[in-house]
C-alpha positions in Angstrom: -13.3 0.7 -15.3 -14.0 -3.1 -15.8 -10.3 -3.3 -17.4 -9.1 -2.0 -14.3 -10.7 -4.3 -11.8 -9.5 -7.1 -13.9 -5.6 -6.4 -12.3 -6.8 -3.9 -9.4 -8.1 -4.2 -6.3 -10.6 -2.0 -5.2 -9.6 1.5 -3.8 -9.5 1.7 -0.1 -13.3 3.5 1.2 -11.4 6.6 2.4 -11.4 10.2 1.0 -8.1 10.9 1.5 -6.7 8.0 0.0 -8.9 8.0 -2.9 -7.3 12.0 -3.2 -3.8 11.2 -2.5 -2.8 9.1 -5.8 -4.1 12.4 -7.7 -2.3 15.0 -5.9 0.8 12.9 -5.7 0.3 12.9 -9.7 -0.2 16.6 -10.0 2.6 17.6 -7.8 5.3 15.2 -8.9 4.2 16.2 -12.7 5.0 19.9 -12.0 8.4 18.7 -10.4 9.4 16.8 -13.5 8.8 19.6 -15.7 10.8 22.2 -13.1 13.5 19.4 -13.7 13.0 19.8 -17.4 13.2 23.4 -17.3 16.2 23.6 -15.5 15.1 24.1 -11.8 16.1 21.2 -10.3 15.0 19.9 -6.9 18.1 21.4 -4.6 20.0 17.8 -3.8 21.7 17.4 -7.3 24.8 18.7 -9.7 22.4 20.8 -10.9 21.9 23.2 -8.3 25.1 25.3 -6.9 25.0 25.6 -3.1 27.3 28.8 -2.1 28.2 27.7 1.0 29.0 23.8 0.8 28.8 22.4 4.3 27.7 24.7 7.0 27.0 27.9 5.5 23.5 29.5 4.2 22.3 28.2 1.2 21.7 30.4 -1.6 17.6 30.1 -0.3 19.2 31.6 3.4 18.4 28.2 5.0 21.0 25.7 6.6 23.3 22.9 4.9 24.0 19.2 5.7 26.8 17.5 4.2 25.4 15.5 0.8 26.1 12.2 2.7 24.3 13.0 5.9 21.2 14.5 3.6 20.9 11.5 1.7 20.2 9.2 5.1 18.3 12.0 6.1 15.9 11.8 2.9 16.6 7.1 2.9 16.1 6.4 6.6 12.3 7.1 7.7 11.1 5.2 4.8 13.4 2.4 5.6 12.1 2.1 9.0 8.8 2.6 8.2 9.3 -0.3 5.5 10.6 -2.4 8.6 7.8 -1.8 10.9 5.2 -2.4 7.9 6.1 -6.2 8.9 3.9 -5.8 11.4 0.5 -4.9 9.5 1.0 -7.9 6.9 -0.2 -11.1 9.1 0.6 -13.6 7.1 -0.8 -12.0 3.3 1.6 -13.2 1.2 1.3 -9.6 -1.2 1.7 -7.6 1.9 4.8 -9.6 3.0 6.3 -9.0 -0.7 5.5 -5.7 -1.0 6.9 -4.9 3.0 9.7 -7.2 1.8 10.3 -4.8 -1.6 9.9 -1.3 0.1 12.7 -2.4 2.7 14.8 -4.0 0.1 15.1 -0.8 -2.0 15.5 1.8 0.8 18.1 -0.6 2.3 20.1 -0.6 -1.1 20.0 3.3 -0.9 21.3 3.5 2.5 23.7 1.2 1.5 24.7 3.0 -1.3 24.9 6.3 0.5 27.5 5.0 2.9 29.6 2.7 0.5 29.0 3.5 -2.9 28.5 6.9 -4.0 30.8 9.8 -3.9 29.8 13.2 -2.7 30.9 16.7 -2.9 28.9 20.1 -1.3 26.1 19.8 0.8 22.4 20.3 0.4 20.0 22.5 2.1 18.8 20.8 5.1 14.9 22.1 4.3 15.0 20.2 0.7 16.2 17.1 2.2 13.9 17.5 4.7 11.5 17.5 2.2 12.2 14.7 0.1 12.4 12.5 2.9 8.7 12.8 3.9 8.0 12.3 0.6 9.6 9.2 0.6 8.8 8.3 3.9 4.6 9.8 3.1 5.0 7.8 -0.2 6.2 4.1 1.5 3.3 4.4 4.3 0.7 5.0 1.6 1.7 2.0 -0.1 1.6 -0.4 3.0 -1.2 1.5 4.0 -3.8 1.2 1.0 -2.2 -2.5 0.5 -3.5 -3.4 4.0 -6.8 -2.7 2.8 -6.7 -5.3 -0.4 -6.3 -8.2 2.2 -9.4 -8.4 2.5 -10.1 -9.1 -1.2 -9.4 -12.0 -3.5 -6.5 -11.5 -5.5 -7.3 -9.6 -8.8 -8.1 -11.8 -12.3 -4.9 -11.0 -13.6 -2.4 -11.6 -10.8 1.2 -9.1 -11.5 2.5 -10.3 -8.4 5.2 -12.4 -9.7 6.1 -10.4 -12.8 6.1 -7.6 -10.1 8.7 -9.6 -8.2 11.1 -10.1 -11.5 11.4 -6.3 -12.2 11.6 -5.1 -9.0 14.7 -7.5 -8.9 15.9 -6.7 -12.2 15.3 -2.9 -11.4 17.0 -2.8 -8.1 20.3 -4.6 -9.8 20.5 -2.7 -12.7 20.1 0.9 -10.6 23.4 -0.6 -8.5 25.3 -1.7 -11.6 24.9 2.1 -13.0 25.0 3.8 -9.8 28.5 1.7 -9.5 29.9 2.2 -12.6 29.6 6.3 -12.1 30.7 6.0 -8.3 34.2 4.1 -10.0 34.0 7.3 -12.9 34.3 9.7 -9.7 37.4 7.6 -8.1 39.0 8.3 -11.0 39.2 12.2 -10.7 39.2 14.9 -12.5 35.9 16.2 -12.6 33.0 15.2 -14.2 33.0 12.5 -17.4 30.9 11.2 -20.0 29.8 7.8 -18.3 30.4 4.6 -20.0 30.0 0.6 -19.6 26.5 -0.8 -19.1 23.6 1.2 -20.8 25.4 4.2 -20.8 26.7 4.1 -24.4 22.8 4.2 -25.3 21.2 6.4 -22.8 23.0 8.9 -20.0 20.5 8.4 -17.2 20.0 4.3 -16.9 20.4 4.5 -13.2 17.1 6.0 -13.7 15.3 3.6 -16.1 16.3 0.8 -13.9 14.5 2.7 -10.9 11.6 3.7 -12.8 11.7 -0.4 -13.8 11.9 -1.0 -9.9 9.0 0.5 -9.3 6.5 -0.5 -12.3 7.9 -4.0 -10.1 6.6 -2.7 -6.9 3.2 -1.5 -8.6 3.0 -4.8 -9.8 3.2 -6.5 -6.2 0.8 -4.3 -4.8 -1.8 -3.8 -7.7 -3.5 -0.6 -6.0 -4.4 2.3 -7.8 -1.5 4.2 -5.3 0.9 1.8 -6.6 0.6 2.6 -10.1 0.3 6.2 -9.3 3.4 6.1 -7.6 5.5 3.6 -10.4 3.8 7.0 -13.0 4.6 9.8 -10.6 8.4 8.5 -10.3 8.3 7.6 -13.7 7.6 11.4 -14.9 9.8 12.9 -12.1 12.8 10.6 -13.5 11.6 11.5 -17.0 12.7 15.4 -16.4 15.8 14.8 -14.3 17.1 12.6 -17.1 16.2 15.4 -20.0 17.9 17.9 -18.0 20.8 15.2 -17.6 21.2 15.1 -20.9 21.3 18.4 -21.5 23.9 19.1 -19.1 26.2 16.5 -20.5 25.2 18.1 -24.2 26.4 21.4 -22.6 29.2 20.8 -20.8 30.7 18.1 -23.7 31.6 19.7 -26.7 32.2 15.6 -27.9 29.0 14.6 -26.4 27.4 11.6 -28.8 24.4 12.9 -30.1 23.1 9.5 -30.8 22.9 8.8 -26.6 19.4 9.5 -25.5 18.5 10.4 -22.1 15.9 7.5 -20.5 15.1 5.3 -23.0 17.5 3.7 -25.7 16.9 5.2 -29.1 13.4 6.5 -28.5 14.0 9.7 -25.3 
């Protein structure tokens, strides 16, 4: 425990917040493994919707078009991330991290309406979900940061590595997420990706976020950041293994050598 006090602040007096970081953890575990095992969370490729737009989903509930779920999941954590600004006085960590959360969700909403191309729909009670998961997720962070104001800054200050891969996270998810967005213009169905990492690893959209994150655990240096950078980390873990599988599957020509997350290691 003396380790972790060295680049941790203190964990917020509260019950439920000293609960949260481990039932985020257990939850978003038993999600990455579903991924793994081929039940995906019901907003990707993965999972066939019978009725694309306004029909029933195969689960009887209703369905949003893709583009209007994916602000539905992005925007409450946005503004939520925008009205953090308010909590931070003039804490320079709070300001970063405030400044980070709002930075990423704004890139995703961005992305939703410019970037990416989407076919289907998705059932309006999984996106529902996922957004207060983000949107649960983004308060917690603001919320057990505004509780390390009070403190001295920790012995070993992340704050400023934090900063670097956030950045470095945030570009390289765009760069990926841009080069399969110009895949789709080109028709045709689906493709093996290429350009960027993708040569080495079929999901580094996904290593770059999971890099975006270790950057926003950094900032913060709570015991929930670090549990969230971890519970994203093994959520993307399974969606990428499933990826990869599903490219091995559908691609008779698929290159064996390209890993899912993580060049030449996974």
């Amino acid at each position: 425990m003396s380790v972790f006090r060295e680049f941790m602040f203190p964990n917020p007096p509260s019950v439920f917040l000293t609960a949260l970081p481990i039932f985020h953890l257990v939850s978003t575990s038993a999600a990455g493994l579903l991924e793994a095992r081929g039940n995906p969370m019901k907003y990707s490729k993965f999972w066939n919707v019978k009725d694309s737009l306004t029909g029933s989903s195969s689960s009887g509930g209703v369905n949003i078009s893709s583009r209007r779920a994916m602000l539905l999941c992005y925007t409450p954590a946005f503004l939520i991330a925008a009205a953090s600004f308010t909590l931070t006085g003039n804490h320079p960590r709070s300001l970063l991290l405030s400044s980070a959360l709002l930075l990423h969700f704004l890139k995703r909403i961005l992305e939703v309406l410019f970037v990416h191309k989407y076919s289907g729909g998705i059932a309006l009670k999984a996106a529902s979900s996922i957004s207060f998961s983000y949107a649960t997720s983004t308060f917690s962070l603001v919320y057990c940061q505004s509780f390390a104001q009070g403190h001295s800054d920790p012995a070993i200050d992340l704050k400023f590595y934090g900063v670097f891969l956030f950045l470095l996270g945030v570009a390289g998810n765009f760069y990926h997420h841009d080069l399969l967005a110009r895949l789709r213009k080109e028709g045709g169905g689906y493709k093996i990706p290429t350009g960027g990492l993708f040569p080495l690893v079929v999901c580094p959209h996904y290593l770059f976020e999971i890099l975006g994150f270790v950057g926003i655990a950094f900032i913060s240096q709570t015991i929930y950041g670090f549990s969230n950078a971890l519970c994203t980390a093994m959520y993307l873990t399974g969606r990428s293994y499933a990826t990869r599988r599903w490219y091995a599957t559908k691609f008779e020509d698929f290159p064996t050598g390209v890993k899912a997350l993580i060049p030449f290691l996974f």
